[in-house]
TIRO-2110 file (N, C-alpha, C; in Angstrom, 1 decimal):
// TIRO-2110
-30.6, -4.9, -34.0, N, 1, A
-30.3, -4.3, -32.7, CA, 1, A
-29.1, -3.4, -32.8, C, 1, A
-29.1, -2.3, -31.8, N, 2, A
-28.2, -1.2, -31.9, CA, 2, A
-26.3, -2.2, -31.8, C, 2, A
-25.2, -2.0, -32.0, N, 3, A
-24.3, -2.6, -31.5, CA, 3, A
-23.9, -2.5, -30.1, C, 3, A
-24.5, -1.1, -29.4, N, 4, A
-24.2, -1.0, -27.9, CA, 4, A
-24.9, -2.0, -27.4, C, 4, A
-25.9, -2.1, -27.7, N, 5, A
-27.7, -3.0, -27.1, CA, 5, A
-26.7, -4.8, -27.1, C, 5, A
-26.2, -5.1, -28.0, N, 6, A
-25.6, -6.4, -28.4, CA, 6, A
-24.5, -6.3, -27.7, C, 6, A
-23.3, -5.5, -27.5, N, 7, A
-22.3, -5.7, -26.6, CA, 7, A
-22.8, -5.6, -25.0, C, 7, A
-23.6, -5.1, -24.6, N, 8, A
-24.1, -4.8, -23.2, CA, 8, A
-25.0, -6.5, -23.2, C, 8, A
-25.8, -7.2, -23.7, N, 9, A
-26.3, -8.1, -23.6, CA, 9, A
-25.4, -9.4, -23.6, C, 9, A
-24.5, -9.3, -24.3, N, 10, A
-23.3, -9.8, -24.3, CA, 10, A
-22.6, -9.9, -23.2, C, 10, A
-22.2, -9.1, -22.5, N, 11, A
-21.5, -8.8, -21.0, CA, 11, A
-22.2, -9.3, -20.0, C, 11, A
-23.2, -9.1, -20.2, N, 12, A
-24.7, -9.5, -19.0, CA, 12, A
-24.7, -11.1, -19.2, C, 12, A
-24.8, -11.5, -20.0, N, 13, A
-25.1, -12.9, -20.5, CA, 13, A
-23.6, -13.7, -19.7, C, 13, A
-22.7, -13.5, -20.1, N, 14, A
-21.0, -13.5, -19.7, CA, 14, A
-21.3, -13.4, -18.3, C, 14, A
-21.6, -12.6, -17.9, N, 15, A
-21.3, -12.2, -16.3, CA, 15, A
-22.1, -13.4, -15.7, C, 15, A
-23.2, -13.6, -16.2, N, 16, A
-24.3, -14.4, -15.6, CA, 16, A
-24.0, -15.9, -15.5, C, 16, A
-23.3, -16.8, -16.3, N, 17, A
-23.0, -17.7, -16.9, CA, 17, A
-21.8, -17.9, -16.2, C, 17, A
-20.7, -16.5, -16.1, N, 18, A
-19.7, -16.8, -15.1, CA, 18, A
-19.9, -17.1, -13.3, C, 18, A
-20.8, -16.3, -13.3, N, 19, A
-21.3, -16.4, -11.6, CA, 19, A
-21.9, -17.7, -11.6, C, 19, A
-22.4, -18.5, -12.6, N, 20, A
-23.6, -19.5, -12.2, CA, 20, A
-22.1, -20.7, -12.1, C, 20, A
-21.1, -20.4, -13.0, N, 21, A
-20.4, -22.1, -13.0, CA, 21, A
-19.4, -21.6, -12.1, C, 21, A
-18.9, -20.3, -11.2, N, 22, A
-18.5, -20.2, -10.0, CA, 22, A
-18.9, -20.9, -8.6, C, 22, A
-19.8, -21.3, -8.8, N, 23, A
-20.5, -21.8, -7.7, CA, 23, A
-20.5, -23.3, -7.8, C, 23, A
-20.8, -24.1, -9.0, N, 24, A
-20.6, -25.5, -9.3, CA, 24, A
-18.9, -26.0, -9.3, C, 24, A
-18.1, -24.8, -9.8, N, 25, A
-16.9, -25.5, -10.0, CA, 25, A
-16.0, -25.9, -9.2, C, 25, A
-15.9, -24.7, -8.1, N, 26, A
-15.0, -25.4, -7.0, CA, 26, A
-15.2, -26.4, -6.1, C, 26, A
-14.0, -27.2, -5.4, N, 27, A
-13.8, -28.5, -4.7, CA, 27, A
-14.8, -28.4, -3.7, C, 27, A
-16.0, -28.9, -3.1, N, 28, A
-16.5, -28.8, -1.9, CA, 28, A
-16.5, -29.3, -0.7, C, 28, A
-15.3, -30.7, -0.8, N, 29, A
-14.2, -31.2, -0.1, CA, 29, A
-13.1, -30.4, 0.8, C, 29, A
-13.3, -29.7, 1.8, N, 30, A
-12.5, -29.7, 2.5, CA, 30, A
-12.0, -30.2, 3.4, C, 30, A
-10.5, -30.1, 3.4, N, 31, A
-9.9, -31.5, 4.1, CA, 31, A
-9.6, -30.5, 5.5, C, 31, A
-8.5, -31.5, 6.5, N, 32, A
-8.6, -30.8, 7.9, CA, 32, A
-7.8, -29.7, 7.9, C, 32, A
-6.6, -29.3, 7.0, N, 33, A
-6.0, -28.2, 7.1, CA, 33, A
-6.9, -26.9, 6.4, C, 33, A
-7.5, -26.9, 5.2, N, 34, A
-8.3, -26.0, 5.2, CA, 34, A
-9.1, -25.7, 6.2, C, 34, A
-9.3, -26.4, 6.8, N, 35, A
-10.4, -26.0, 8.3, CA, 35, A
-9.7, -25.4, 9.3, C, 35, A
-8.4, -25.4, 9.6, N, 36, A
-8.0, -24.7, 10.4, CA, 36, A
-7.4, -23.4, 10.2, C, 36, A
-7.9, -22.7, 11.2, N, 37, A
-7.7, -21.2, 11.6, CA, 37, A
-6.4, -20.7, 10.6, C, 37, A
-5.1, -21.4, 10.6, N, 38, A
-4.3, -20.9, 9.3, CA, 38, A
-4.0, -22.3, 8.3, C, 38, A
-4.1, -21.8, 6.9, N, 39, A
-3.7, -22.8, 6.4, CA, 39, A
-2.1, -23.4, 6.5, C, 39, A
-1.2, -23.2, 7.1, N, 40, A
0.2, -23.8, 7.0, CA, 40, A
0.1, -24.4, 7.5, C, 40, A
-1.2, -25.3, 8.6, N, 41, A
-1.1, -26.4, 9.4, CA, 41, A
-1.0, -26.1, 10.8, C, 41, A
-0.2, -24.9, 11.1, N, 42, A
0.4, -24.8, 12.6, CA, 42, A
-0.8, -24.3, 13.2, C, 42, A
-1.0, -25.3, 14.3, N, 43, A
-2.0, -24.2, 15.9, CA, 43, A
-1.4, -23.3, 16.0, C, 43, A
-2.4, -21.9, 16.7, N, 44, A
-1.7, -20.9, 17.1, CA, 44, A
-1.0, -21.4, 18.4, C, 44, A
-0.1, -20.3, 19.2, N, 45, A
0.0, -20.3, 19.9, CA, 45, A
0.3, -19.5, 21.2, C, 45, A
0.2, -18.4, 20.5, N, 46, A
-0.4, -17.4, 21.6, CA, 46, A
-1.9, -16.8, 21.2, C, 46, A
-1.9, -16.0, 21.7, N, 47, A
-3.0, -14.8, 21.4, CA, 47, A
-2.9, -13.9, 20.5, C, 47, A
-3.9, -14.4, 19.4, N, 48, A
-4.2, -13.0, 18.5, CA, 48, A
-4.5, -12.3, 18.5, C, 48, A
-4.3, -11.5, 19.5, N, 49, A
-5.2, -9.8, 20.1, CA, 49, A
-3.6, -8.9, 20.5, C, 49, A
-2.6, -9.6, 20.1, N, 50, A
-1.5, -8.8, 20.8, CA, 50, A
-1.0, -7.6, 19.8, C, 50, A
-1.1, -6.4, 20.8, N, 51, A
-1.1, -5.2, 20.1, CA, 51, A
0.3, -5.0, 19.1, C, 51, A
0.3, -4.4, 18.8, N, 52, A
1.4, -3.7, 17.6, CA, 52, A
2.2, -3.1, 18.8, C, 52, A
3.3, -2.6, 18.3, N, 53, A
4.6, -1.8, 18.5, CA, 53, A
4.0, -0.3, 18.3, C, 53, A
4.2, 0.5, 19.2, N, 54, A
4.3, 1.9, 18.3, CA, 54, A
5.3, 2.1, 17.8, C, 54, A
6.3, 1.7, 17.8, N, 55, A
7.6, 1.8, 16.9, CA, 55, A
7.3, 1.5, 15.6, C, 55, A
6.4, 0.3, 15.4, N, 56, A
6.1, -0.1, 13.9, CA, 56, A
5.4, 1.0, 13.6, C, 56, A
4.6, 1.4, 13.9, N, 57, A
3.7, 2.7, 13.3, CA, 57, A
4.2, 3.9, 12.8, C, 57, A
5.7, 4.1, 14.0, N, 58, A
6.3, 5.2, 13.8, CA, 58, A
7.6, 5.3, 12.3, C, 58, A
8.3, 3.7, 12.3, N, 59, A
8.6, 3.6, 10.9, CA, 59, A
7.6, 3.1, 10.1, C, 59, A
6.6, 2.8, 10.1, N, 60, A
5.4, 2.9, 8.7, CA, 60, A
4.8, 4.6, 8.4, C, 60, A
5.1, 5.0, 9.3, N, 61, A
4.9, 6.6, 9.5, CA, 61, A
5.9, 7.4, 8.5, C, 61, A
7.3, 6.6, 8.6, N, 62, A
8.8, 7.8, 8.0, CA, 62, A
8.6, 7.1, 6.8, C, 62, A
8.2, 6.0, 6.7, N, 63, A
8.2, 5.5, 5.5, CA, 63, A
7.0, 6.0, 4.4, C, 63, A
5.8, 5.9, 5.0, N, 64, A
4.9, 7.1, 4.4, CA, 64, A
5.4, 8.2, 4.1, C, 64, A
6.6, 9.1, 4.8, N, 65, A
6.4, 10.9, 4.4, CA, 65, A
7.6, 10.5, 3.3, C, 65, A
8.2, 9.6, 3.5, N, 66, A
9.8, 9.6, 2.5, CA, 66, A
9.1, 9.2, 1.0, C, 66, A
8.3, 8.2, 1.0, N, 67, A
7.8, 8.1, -0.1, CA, 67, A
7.1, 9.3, -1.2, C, 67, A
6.4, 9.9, 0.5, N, 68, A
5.6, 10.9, -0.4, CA, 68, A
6.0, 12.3, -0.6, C, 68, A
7.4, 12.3, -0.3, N, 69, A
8.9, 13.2, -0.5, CA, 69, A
9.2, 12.9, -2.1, C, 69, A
9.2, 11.5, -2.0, N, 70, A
9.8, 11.2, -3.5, CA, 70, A
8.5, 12.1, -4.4, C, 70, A
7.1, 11.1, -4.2, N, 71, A
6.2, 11.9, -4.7, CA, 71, A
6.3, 13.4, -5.5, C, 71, A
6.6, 14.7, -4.4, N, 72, A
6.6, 15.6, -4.5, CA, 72, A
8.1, 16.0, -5.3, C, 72, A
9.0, 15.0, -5.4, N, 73, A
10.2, 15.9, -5.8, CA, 73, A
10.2, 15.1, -7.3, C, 73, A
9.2, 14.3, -7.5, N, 74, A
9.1, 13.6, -9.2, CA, 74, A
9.3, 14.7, -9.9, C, 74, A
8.9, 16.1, -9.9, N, 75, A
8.3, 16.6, -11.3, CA, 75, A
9.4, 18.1, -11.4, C, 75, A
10.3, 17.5, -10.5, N, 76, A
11.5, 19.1, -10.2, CA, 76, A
12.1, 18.8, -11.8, C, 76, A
12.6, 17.3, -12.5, N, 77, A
13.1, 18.0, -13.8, CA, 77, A
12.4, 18.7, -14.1, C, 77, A
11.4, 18.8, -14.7, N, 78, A
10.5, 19.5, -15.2, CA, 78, A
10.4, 21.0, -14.7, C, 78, A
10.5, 21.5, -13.4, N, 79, A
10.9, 22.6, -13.1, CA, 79, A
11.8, 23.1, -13.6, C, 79, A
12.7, 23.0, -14.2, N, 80, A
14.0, 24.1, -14.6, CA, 80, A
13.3, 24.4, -15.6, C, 80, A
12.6, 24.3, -16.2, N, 81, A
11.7, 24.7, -17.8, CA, 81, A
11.2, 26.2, -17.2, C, 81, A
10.9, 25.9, -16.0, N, 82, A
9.7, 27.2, -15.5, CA, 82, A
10.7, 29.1, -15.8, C, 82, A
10.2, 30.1, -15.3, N, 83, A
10.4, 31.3, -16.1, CA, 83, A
11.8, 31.3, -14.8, C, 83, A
11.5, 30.9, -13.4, N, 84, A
12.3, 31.2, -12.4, CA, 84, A
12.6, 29.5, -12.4, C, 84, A
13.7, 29.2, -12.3, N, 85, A
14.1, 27.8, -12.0, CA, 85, A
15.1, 27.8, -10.5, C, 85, A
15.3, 29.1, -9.8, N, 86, A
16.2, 29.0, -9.0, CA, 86, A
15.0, 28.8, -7.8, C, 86, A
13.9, 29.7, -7.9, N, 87, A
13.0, 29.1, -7.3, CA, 87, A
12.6, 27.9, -6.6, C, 87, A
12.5, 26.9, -7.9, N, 88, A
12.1, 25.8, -7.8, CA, 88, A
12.9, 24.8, -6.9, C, 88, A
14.1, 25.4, -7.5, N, 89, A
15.1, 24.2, -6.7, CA, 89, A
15.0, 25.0, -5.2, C, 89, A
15.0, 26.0, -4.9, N, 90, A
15.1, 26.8, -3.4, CA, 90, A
14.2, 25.9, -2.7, C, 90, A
12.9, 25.8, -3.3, N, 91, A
11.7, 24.8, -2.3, CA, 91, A
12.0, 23.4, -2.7, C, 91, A
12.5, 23.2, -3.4, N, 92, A
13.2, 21.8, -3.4, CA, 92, A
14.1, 21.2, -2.3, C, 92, A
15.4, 22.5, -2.1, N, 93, A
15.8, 22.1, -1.0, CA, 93, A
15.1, 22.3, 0.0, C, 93, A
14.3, 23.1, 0.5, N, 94, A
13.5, 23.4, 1.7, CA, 94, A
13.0, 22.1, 2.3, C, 94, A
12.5, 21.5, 1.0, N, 95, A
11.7, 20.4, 1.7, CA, 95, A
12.4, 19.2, 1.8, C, 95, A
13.7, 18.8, 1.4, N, 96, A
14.4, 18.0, 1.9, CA, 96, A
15.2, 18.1, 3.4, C, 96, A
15.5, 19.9, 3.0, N, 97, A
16.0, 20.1, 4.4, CA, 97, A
15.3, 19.5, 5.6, C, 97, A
13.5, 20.2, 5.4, N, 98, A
13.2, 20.2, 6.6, CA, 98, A
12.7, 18.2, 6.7, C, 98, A
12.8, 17.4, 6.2, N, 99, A
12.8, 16.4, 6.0, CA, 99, A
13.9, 15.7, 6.7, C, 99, A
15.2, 15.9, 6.4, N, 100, A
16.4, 15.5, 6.9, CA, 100, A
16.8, 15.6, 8.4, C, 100, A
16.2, 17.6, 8.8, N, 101, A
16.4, 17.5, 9.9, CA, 101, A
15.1, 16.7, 10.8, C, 101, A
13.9, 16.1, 10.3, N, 102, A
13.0, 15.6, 10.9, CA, 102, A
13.8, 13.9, 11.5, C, 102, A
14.1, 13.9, 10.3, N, 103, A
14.9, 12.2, 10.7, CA, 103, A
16.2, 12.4, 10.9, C, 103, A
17.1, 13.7, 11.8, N, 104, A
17.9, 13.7, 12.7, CA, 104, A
17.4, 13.4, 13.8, C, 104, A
16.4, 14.1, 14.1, N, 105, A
15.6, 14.2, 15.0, CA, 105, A
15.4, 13.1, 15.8, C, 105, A
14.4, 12.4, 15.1, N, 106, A
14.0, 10.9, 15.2, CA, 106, A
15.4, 10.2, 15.4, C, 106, A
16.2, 9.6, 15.1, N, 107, A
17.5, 9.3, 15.0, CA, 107, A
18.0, 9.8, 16.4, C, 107, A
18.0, 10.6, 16.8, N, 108, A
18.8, 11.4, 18.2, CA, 108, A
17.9, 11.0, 19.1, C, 108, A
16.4, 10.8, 19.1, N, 109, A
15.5, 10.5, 20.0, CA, 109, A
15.6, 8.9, 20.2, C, 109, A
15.8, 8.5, 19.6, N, 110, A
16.0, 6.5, 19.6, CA, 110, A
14.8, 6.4, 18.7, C, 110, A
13.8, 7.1, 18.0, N, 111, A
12.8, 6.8, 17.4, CA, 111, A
12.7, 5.9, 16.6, C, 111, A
14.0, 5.2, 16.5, N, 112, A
14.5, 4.3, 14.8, CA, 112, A
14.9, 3.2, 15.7, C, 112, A
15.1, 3.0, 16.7, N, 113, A
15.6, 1.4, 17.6, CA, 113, A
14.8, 0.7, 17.5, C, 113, A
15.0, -0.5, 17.2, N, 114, A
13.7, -1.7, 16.8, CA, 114, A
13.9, -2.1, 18.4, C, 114, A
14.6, -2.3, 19.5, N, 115, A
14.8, -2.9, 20.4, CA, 115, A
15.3, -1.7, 21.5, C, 115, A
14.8, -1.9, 22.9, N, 116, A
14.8, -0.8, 23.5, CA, 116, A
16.4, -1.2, 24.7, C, 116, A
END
């Protein structure tokens, strides 16, 4: 047989043998804390339908563009290599500028108060 033919048969055979003793091996005993709604034991005790904060959204929000700030400013060493390097750094700062003045912004607006 080809060696692909024998390694793919191989994998298949593996895969099959793994799914089959998945199903036999775990405990099928569950006791009363696995049966409840969370495992740490505790009843709830309010309602799990209670909405979010828009404030959380709004810092999961700054926290998204800051990260994806870093993103974009990973590869600036590497910019000074280029033919114009004054360039590089000019939109370099641009985009922190306009970054910084975004989260003055937010900051002057209360957008950053976890508590009102």
């Amino acid at each position: 047989m080809n060696l692909i033919t024998v390694m793919i048969l191989i994998s298949v055979i593996l895969s099959i043998v793994l799914a089959i003793v998945s199903f036999w091996l775990p405990q099928m005993s569950p006791d009363h804390e696995k049966l409840s709604p969370y495992e740490c034991g505790f009843d709830p005790l309010g309602s799990a339908r209670l909405p979010f904060s828009m404030r959380f959204f709004l810092v999961a929000i700054l926290f998204l563009l800051f990260d994806l700030e870093i993103a974009l400013l990973l590869p600036l060493p590497w910019g000074d290599q280029l033919s114009s390097p004054l360039t590089t750094f000019f939109w370099a700062a641009l985009v922190l500028l306009l970054l910084t003045l975004g989260l003055i912004y937010e900051w002057i607006q209360g957008g950053l108060e976890w508590a009102e």
